[in-house]
N, C-alpha and C positions, 0 to 999 in steps of 0.2 A: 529447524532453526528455532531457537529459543524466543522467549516471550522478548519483541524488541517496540522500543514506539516507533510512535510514523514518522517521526522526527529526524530518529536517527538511522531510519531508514532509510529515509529521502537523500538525511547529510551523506550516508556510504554509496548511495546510489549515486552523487554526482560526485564524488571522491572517484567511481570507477570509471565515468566519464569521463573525466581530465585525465585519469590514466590509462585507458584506450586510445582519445586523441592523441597523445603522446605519441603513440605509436612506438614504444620503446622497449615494450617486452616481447621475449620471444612466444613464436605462435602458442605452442602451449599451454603456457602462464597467460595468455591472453583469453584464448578460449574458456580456461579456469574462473577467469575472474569476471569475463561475459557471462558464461553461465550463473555465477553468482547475483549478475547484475539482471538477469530475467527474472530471478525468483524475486529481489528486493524489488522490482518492476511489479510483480503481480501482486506481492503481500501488500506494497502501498494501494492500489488497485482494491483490494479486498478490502483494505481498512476505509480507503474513502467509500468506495459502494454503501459499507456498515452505516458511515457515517451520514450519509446521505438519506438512508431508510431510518434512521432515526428523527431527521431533521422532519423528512414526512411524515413520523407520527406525529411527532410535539406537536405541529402543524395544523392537523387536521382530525377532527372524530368523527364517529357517524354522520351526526348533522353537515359536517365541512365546516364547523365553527372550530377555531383553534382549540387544543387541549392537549392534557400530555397522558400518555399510555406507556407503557413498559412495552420494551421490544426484543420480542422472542425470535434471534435469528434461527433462521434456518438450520433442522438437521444435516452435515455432509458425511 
């Protein structure tokens, strides 16, 4: 999946929502676009995690007095 923000992640993610409630596509096409809608599930997931390990650097430095650090995520 191309570089996308969390933005429009989330908007396509409840786009597939509303058309899963639907219930209007054939099983197929349905399965198709659920699976589409786990991966957009997980990458927003992965982005807020990111985001969240940054808030706790800014947050906190050695001493636990706020400060800001550069955030080296994780090798995968």
């Amino acid at each position: 999946m191309a570089e996308i923000k969390f933005e429009d992640a989330l908007k396509r993610l409840e786009e597939i929502v509303d058309i899963l409630e639907r219930g209007e596509l054939p099983l197929e096409k349905s399965l198709k676009i659920f699976e589409e809608g786990v991966r957009l599930s997980r990458l927003c997931n992965k982005m807020l995690d990111k985001a969240e390990k940054k808030v706790e650097i800014l947050m906190q430095d050695e001493k636990g007095e706020i400060g800001v650090k550069p955030f080296e995520p994780a090798k995968e």
